[in-house]
PDB file of N, H, CA, C and O in Angstrom:
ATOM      1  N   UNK A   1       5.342 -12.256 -23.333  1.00  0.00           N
ATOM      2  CA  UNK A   1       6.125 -11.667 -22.278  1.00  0.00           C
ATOM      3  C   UNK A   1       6.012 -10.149 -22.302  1.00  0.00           C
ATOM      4  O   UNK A   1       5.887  -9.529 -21.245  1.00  0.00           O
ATOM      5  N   UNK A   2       6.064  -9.367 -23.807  1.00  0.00           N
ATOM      6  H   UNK A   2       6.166  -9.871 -24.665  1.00  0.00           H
ATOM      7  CA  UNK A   2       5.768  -8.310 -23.731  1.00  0.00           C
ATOM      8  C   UNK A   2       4.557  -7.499 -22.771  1.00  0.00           C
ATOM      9  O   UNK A   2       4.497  -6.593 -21.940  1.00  0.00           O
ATOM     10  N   UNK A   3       3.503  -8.618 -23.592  1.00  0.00           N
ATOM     11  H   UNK A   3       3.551  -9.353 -24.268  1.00  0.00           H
ATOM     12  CA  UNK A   3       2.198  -7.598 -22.440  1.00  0.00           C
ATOM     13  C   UNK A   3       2.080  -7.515 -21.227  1.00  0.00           C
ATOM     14  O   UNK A   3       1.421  -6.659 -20.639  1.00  0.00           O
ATOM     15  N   UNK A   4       3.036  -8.860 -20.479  1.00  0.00           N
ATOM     16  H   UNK A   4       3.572  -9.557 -20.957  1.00  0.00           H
ATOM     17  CA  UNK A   4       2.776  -9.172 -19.041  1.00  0.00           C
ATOM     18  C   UNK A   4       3.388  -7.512 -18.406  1.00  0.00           C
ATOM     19  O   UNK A   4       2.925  -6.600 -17.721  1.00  0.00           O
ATOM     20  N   UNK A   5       4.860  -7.863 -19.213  1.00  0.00           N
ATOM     21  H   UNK A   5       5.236  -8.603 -19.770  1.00  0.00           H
ATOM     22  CA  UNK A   5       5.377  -6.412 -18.699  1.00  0.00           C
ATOM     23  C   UNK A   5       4.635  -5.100 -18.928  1.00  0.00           C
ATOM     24  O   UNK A   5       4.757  -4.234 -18.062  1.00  0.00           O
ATOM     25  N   UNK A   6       3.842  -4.846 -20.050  1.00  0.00           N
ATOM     26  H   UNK A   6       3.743  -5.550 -20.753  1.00  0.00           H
ATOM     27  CA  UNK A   6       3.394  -3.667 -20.011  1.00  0.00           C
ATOM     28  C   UNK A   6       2.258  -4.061 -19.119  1.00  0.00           C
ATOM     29  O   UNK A   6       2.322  -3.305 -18.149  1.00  0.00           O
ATOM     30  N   UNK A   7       1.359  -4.792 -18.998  1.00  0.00           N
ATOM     31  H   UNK A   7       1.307  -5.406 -19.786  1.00  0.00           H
ATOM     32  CA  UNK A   7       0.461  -4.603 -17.684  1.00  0.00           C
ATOM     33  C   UNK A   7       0.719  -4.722 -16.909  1.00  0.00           C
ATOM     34  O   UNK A   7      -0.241  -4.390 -16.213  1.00  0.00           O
ATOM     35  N   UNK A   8       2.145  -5.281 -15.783  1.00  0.00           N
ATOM     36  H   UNK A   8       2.924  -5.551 -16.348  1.00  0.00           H
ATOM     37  CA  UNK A   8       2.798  -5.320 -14.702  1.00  0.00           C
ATOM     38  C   UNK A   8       2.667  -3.782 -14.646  1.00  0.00           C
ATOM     39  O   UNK A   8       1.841  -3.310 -13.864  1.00  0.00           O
ATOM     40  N   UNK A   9       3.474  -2.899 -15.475  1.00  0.00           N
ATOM     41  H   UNK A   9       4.144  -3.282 -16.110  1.00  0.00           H
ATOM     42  CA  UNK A   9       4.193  -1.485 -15.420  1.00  0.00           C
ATOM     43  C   UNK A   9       2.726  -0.690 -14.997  1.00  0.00           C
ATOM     44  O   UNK A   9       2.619  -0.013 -13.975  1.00  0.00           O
ATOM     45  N   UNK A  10       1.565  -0.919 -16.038  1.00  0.00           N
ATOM     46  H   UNK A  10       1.652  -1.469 -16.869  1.00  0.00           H
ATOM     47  CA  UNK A  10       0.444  -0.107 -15.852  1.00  0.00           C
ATOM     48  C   UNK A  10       0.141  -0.525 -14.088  1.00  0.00           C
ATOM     49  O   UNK A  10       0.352   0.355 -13.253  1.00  0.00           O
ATOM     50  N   UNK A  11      -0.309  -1.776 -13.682  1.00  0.00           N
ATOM     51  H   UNK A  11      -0.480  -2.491 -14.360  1.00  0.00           H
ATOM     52  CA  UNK A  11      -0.801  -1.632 -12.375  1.00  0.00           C
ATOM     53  C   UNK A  11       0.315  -1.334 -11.139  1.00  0.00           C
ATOM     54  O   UNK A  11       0.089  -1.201  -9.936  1.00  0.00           O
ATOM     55  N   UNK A  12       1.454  -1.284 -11.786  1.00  0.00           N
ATOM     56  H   UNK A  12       1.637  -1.392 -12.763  1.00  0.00           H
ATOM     57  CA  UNK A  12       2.646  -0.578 -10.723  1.00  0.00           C
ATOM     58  C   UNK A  12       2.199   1.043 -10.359  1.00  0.00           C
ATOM     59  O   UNK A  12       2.111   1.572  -9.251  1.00  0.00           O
ATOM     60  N   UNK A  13       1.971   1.577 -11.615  1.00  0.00           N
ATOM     61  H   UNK A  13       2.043   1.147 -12.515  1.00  0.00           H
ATOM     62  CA  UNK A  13       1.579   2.789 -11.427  1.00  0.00           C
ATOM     63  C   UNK A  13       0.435   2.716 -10.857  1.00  0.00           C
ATOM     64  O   UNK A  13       0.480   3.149  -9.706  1.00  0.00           O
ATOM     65  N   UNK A  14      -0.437   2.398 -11.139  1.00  0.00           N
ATOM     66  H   UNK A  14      -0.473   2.047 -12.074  1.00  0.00           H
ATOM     67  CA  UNK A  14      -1.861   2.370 -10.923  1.00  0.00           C
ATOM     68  C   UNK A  14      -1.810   2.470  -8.898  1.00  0.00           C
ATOM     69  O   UNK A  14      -2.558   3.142  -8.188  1.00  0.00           O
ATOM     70  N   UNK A  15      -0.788   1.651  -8.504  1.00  0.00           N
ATOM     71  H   UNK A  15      -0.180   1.105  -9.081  1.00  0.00           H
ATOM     72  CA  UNK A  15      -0.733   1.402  -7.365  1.00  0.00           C
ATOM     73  C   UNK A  15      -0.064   2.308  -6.708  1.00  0.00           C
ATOM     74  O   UNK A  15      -0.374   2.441  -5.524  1.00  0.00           O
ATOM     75  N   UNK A  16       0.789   2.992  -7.143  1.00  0.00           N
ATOM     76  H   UNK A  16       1.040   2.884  -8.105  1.00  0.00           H
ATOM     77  CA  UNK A  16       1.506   4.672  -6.911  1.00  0.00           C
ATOM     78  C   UNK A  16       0.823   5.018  -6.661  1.00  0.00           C
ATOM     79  O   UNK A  16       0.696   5.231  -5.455  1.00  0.00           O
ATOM     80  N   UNK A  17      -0.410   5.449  -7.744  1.00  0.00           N
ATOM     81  H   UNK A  17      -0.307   5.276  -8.723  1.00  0.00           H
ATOM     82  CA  UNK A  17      -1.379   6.655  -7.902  1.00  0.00           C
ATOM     83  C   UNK A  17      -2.174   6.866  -6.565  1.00  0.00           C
ATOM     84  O   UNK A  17      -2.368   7.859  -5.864  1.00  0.00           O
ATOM     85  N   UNK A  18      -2.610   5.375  -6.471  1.00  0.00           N
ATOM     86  H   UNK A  18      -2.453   4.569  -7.041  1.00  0.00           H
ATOM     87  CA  UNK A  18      -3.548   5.100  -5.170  1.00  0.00           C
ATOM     88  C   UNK A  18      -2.945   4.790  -4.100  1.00  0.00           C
ATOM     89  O   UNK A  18      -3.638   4.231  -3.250  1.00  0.00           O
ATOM     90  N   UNK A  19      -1.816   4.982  -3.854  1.00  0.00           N
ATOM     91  H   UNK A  19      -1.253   5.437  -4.544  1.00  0.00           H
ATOM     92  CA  UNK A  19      -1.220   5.025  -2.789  1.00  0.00           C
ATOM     93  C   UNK A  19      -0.879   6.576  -2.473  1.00  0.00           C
ATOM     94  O   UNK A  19      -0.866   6.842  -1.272  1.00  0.00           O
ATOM     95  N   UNK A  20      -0.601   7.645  -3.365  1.00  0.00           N
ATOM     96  H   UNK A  20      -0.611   7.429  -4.342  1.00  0.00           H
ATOM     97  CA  UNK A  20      -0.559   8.840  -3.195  1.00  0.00           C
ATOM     98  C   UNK A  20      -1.902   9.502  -2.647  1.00  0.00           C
ATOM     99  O   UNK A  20      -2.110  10.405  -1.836  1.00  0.00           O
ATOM    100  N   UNK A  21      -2.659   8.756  -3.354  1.00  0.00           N
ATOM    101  H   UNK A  21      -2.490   8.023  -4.013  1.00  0.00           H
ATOM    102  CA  UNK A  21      -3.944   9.034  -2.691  1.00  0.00           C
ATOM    103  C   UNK A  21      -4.481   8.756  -1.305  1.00  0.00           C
ATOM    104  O   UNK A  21      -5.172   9.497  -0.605  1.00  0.00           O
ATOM    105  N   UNK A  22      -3.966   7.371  -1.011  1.00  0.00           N
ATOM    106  H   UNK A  22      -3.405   6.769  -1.579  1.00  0.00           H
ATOM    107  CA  UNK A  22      -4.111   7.200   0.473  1.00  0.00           C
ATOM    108  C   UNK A  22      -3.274   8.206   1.217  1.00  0.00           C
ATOM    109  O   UNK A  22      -3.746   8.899   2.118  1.00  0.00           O
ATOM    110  N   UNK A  23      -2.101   8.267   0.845  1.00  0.00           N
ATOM    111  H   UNK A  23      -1.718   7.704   0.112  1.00  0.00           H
ATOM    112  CA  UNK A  23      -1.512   9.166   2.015  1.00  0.00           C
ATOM    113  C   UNK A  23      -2.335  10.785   2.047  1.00  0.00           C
ATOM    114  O   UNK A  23      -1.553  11.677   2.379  1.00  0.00           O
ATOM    115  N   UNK A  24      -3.534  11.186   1.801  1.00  0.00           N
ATOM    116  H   UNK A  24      -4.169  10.462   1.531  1.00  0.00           H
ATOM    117  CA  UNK A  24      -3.998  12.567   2.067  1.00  0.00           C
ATOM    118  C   UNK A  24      -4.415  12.102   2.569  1.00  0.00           C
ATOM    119  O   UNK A  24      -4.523  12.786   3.587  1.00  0.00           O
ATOM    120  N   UNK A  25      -5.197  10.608   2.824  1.00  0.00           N
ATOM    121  H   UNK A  25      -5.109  10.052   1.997  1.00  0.00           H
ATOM    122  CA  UNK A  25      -6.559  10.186   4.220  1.00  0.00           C
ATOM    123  C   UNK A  25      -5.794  10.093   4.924  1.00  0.00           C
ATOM    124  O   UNK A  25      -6.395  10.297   5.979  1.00  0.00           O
ATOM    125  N   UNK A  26      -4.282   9.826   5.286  1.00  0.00           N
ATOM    126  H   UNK A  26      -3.794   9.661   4.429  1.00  0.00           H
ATOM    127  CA  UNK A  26      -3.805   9.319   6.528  1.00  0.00           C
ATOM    128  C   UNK A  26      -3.410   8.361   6.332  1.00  0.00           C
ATOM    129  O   UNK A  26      -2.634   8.099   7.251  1.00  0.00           O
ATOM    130  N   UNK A  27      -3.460   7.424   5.503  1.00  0.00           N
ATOM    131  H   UNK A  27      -4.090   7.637   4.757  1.00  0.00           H
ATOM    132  CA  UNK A  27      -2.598   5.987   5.084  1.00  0.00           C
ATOM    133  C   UNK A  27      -0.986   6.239   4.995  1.00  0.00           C
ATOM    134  O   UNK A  27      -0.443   7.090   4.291  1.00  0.00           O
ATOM    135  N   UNK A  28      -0.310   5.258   5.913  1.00  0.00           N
ATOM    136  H   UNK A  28      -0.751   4.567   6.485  1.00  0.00           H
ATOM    137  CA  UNK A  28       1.100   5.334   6.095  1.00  0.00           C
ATOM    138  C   UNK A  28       1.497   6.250   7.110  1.00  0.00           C
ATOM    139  O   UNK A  28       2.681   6.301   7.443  1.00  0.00           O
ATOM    140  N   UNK A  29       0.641   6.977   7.636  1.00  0.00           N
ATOM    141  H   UNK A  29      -0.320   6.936   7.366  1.00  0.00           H
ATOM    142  CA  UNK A  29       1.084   7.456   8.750  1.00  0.00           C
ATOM    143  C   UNK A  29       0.029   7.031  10.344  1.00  0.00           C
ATOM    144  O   UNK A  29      -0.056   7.832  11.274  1.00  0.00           O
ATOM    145  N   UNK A  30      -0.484   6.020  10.348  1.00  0.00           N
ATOM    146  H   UNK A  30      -0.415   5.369   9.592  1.00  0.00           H
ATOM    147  CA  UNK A  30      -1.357   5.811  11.402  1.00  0.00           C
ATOM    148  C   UNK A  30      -0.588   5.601  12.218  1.00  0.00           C
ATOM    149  O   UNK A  30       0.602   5.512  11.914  1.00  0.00           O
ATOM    150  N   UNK A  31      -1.060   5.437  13.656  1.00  0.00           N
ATOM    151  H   UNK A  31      -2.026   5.509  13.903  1.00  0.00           H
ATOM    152  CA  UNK A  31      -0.646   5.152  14.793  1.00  0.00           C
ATOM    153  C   UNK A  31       0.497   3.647  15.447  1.00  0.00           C
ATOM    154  O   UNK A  31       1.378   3.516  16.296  1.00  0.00           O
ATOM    155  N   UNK A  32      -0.341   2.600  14.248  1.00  0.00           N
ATOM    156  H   UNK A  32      -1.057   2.707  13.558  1.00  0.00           H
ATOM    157  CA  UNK A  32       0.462   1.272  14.907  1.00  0.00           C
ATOM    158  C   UNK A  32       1.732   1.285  13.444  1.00  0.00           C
ATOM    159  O   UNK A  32       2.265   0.180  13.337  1.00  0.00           O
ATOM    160  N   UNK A  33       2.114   2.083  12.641  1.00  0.00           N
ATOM    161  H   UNK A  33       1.681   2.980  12.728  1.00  0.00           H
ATOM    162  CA  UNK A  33       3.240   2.001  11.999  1.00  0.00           C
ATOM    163  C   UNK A  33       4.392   2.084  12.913  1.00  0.00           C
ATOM    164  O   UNK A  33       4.399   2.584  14.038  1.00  0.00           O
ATOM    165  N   UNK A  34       5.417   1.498  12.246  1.00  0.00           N
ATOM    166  H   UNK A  34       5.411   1.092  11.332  1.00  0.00           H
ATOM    167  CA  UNK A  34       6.791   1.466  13.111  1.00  0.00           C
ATOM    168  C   UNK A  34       7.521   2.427  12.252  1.00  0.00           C
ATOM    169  O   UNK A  34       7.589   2.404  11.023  1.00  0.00           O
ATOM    170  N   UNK A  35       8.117   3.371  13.165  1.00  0.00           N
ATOM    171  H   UNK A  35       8.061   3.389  14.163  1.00  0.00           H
ATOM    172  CA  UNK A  35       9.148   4.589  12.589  1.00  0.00           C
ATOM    173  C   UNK A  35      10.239   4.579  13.635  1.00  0.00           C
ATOM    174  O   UNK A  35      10.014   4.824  14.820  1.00  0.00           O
ATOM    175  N   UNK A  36      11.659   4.227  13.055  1.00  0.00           N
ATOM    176  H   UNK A  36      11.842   4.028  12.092  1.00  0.00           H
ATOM    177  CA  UNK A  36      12.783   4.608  13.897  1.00  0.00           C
ATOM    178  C   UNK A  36      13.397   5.774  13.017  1.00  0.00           C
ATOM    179  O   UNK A  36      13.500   5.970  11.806  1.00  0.00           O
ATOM    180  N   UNK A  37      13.744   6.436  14.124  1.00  0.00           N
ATOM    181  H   UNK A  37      13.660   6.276  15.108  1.00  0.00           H
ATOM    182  CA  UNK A  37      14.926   7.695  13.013  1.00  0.00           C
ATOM    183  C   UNK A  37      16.387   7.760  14.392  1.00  0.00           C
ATOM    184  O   UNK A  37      16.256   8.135  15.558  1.00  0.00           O
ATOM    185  N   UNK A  38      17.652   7.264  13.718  1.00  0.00           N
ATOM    186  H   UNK A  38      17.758   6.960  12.771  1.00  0.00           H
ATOM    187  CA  UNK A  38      18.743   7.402  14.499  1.00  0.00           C
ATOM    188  C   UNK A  38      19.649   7.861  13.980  1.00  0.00           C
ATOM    189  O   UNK A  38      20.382   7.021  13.458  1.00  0.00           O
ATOM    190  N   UNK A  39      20.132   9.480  13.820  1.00  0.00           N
ATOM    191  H   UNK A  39      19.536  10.163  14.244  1.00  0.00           H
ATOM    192  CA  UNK A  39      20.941   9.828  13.406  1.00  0.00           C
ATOM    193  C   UNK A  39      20.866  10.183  11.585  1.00  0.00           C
ATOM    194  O   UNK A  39      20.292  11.100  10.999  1.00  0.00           O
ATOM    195  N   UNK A  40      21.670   9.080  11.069  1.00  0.00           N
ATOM    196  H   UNK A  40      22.136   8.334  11.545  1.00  0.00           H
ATOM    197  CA  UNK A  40      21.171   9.607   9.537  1.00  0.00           C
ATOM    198  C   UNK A  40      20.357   7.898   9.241  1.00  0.00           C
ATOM    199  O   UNK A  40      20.630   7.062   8.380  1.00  0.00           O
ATOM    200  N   UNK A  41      19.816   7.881   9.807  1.00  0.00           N
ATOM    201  H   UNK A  41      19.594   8.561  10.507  1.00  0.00           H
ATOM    202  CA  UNK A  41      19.257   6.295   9.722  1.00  0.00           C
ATOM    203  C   UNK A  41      17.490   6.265   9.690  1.00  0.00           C
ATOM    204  O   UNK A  41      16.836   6.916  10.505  1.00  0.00           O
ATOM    205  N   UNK A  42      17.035   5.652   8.925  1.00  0.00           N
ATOM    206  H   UNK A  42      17.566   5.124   8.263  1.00  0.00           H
ATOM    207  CA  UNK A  42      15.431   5.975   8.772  1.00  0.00           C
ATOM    208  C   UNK A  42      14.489   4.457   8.964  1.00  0.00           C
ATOM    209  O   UNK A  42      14.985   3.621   8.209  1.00  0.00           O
ATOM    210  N   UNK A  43      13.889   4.163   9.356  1.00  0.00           N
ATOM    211  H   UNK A  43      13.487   4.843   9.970  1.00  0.00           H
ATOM    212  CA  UNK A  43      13.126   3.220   9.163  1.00  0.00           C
ATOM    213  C   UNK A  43      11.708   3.134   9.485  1.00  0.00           C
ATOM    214  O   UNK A  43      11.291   3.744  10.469  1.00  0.00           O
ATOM    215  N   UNK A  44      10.746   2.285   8.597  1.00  0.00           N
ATOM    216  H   UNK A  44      11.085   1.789   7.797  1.00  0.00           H
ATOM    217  CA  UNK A  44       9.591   2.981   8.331  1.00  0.00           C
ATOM    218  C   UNK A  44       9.355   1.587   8.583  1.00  0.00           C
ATOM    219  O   UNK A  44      10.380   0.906   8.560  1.00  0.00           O
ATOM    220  N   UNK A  45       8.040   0.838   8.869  1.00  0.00           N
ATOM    221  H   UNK A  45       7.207   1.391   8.887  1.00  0.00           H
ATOM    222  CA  UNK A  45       7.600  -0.100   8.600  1.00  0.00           C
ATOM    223  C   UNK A  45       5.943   0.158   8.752  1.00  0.00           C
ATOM    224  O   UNK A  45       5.552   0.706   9.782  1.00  0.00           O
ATOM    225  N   UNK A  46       5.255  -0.124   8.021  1.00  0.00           N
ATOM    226  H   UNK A  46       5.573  -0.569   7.184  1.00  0.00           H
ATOM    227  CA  UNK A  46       3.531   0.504   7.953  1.00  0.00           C
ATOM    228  C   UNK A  46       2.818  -0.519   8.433  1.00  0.00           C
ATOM    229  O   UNK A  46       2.095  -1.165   7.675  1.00  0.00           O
ATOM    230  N   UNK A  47       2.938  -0.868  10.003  1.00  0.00           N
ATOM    231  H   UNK A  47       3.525  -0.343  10.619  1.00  0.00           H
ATOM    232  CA  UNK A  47       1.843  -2.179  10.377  1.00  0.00           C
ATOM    233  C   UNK A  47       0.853  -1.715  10.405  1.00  0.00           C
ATOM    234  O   UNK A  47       0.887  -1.678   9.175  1.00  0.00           O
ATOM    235  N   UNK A  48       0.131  -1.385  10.579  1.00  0.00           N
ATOM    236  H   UNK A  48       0.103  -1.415  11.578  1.00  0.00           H
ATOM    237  CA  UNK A  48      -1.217  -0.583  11.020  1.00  0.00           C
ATOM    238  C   UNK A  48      -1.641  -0.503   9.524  1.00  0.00           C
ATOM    239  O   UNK A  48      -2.362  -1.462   9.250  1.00  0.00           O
ATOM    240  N   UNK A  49      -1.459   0.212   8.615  1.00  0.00           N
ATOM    241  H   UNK A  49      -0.874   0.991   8.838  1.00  0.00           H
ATOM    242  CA  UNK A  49      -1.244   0.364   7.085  1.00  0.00           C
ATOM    243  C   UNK A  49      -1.584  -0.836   6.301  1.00  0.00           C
ATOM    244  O   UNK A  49      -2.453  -0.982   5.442  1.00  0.00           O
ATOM    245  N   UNK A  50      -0.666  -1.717   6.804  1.00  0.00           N
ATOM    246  H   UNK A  50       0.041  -1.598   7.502  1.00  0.00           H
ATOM    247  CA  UNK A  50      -0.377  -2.831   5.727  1.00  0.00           C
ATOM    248  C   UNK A  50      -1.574  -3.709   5.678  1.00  0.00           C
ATOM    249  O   UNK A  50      -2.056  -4.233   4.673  1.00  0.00           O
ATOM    250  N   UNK A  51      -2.172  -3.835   7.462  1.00  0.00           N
ATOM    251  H   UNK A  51      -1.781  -3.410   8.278  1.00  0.00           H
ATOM    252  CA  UNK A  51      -3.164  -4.848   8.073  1.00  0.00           C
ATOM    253  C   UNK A  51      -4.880  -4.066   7.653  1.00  0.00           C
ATOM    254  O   UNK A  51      -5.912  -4.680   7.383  1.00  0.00           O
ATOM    255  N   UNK A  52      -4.715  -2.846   7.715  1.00  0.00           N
ATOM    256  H   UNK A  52      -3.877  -2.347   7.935  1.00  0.00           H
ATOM    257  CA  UNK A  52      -6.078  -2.472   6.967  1.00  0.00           C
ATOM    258  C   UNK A  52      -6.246  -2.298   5.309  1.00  0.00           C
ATOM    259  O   UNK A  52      -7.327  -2.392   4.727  1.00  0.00           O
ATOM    260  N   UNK A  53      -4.861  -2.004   4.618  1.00  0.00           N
ATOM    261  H   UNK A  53      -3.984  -1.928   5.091  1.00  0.00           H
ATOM    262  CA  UNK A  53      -5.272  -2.616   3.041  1.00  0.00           C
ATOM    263  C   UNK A  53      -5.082  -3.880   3.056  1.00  0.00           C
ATOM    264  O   UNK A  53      -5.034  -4.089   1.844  1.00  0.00           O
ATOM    265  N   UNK A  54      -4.907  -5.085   3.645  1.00  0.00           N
ATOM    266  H   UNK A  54      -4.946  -4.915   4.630  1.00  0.00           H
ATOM    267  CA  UNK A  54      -4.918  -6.483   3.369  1.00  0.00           C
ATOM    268  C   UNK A  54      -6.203  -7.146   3.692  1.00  0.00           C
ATOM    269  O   UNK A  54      -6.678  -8.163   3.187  1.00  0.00           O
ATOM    270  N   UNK A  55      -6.873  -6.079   5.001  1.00  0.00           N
ATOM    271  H   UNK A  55      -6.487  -5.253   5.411  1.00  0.00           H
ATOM    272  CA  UNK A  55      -8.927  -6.472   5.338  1.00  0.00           C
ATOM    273  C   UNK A  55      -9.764  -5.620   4.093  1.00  0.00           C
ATOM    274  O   UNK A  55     -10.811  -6.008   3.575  1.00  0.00           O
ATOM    275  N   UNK A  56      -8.952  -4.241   3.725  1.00  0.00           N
ATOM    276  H   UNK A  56      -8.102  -3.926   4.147  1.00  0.00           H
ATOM    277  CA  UNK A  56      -9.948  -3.864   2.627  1.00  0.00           C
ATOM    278  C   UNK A  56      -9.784  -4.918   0.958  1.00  0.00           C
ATOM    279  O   UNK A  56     -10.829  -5.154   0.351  1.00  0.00           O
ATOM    280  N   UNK A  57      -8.777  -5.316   0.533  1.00  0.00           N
ATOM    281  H   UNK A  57      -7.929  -5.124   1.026  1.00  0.00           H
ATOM    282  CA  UNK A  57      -8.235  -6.117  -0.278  1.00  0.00           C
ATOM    283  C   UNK A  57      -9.164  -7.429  -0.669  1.00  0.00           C
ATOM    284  O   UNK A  57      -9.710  -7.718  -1.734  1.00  0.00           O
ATOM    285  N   UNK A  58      -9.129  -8.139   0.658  1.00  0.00           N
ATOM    286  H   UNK A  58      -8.686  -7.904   1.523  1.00  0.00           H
ATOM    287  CA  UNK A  58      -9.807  -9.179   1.320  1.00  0.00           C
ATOM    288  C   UNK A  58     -11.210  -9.215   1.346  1.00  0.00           C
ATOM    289  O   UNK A  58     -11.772 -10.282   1.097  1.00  0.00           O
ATOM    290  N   UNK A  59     -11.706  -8.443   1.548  1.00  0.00           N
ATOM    291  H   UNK A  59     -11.249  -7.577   1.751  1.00  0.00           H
ATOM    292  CA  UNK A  59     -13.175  -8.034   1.832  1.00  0.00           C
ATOM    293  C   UNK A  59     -13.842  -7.773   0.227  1.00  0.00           C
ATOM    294  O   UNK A  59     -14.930  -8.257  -0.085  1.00  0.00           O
ATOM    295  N   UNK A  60     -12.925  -6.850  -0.819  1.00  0.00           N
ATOM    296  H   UNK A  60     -12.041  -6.457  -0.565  1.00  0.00           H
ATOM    297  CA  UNK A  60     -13.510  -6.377  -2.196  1.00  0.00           C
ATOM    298  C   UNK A  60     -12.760  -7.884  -2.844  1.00  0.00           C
ATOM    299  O   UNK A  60     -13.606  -8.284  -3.644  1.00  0.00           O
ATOM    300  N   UNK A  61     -12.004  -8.522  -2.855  1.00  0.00           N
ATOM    301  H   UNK A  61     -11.317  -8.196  -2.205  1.00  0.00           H
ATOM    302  CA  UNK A  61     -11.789  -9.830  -3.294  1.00  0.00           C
ATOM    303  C   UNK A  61     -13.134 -11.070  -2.571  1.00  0.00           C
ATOM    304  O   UNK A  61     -13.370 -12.058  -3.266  1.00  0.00           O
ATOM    305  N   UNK A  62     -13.645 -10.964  -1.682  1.00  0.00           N
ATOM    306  H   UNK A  62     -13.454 -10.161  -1.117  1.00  0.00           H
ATOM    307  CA  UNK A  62     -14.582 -11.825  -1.040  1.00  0.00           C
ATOM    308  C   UNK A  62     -15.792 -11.218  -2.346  1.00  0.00           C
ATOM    309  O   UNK A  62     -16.072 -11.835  -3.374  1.00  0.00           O
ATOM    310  N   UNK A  63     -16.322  -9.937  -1.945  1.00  0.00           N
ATOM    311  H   UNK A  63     -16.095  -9.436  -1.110  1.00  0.00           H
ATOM    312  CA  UNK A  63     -17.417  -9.333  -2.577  1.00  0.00           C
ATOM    313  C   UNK A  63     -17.333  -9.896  -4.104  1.00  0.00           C
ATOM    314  O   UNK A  63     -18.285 -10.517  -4.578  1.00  0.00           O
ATOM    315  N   UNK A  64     -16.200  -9.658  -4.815  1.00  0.00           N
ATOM    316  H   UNK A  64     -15.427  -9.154  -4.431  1.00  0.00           H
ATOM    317  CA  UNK A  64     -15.949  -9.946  -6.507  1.00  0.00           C
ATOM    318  C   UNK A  64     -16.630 -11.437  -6.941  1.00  0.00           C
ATOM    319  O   UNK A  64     -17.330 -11.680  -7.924  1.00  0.00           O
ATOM    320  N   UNK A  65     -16.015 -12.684  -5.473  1.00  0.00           N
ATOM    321  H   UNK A  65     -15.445 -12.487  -4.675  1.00  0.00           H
ATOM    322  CA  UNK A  65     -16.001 -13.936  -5.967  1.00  0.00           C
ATOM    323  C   UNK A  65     -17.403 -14.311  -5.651  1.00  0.00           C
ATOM    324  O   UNK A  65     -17.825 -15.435  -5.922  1.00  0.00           O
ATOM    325  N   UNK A  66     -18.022 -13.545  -5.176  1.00  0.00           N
ATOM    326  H   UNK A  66     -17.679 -12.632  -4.956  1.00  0.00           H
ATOM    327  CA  UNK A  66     -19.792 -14.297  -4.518  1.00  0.00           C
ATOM    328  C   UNK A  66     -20.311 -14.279  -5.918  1.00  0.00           C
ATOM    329  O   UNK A  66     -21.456 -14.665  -6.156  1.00  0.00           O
TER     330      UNK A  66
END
């Protein structure tokens, strides 16, 4: 149980890192994301975002298993 958690923790970060990184290309802020702002109220939802890391994901998971 120990290691699961320490390699859970490592690719949590791991996934920070590269997500900090996407946001300088423009990841999380594209065009088909959903953003409401009302007052002191925020909401973010990353469609556009979510649907091109799930084809890049998809595509390097296809490539791995050939």
């Amino acid at each position: 149980m120990a290691k699961f958690l320490i390699i859970a923790g490592l690719v949590m970060v791991g996934l920070g890192l590269l997500w900090m990184v996407g946001e300088r290309f423009g990841l999380g802020r594209l065009p088909g994301d959903i953003v409401v702002e009302r007052g002191n109220f925020k909401f973010y939802f990353p469609l556009a975002t979510s649907l091109i890391l799930s084809v890049v994901i998809s595509l390097l998971l296809w490539l791995f298993n050939r």
